[in-house]
Structures are given as C-alpha cells and as structure tokens.
N, C-alpha and C positions, 0 to 999 in steps of 0.2 A: 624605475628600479626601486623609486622607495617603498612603493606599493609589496614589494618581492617582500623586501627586507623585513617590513612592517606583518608581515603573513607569515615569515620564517622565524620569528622572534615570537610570535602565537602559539605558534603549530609547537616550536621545543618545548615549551611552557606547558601546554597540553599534554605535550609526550610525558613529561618528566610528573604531570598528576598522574596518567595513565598508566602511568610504570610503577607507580605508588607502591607497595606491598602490603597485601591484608586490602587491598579493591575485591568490591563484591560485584562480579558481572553477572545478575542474577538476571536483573529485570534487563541488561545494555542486550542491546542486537549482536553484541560480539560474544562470539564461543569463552573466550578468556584474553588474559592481558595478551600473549603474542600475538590473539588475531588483531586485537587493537593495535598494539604496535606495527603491525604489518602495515594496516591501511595508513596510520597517521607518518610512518617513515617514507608508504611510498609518495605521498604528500610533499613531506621535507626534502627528498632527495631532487623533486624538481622545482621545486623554489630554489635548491643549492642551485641549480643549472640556472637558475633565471628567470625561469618558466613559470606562468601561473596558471595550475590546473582550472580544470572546468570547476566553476562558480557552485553549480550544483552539488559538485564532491566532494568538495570544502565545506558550504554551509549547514549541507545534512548532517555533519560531524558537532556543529554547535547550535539543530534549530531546538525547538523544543519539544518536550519527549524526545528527545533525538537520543544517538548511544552517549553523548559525552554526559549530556547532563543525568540521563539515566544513573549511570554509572556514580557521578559527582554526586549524586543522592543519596544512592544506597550505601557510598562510601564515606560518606562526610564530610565532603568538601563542596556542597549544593555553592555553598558565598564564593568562593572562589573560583567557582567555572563560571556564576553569573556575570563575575566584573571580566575573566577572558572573554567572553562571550561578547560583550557589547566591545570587549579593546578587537575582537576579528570584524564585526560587524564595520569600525571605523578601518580597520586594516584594508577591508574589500573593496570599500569604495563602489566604486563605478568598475570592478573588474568587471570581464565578460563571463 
C-alpha cells in the first residue's frame, strides 16, 4: 500500500504543475490542460481505490520527451518535473 500512497502523493503534485495557468501545451502530446487533467485524474482516481495502473500508463506520463516534461519545458518548470520524475521513478518500484 505504500507503494499506492507513494504514486498518489506524485501524481497530485504533477496534477497541481499541470493545472498551472499560463502552461504552454505546444510541443506536450496533450490537446490542452483538461486533456492533461483527464489522463493524470484518471490515474489518481485509482490509486485513491488502491489500484495501481499499468506501469506503462503511468511512466509514459514522466519518460523523456514524454507529455509532462514536454510540457515542464515549454512552461518553465523543466527543474521541478525533473526531481518529480526521479521521486515516481522511486515511487514505482518493482510495480507491475
């Protein structure tokens, strides 16, 4: 369960750069902030259940070139996605 907890303390923290206002989703894979919201909430909502999504759909959200850092580049927060990035990376562990 720590693992959940440890992945749902990430994900909010993400959410709350991604909800940023004045984010440039030029170069991110996402249309704009609420398609990012979408993906990163439907995330949250099952980590709240307990659940830990597939490993795949979580890390594409913080690999490189990916949409967060994308996004944390164009925006101006590149340093601060890098240190969330490596705190999911220890979050993930050995999930599946």
């Amino acid at each position: 369960m720590s693992d959940v907890l440890a992945l749902l303390d990430v994900f909010h923290r993400a959410r709350d750069l991604v909800a940023r206002p004045g984010n440039d989703f030029a170069w991110s894979s996402w249309r704009d902030g609420d398609h990012a919201l979408e993906e990163i909430d439907a995330i949250i909502l099952r980590l709240q259940r307990g659940e830990i999504p597939a490993r795949q759909a979580m890390s594409i959200l913080f690999a490189p070139t990916g949409p967060m850092q994308e996004l944390s580049l164009s925006s101006g927060w590149g340093n601060r996605f890098l240190g969330l990035a490596e705190e999911f990376d220890a979050a993930i562990g050995d999930a599946p």
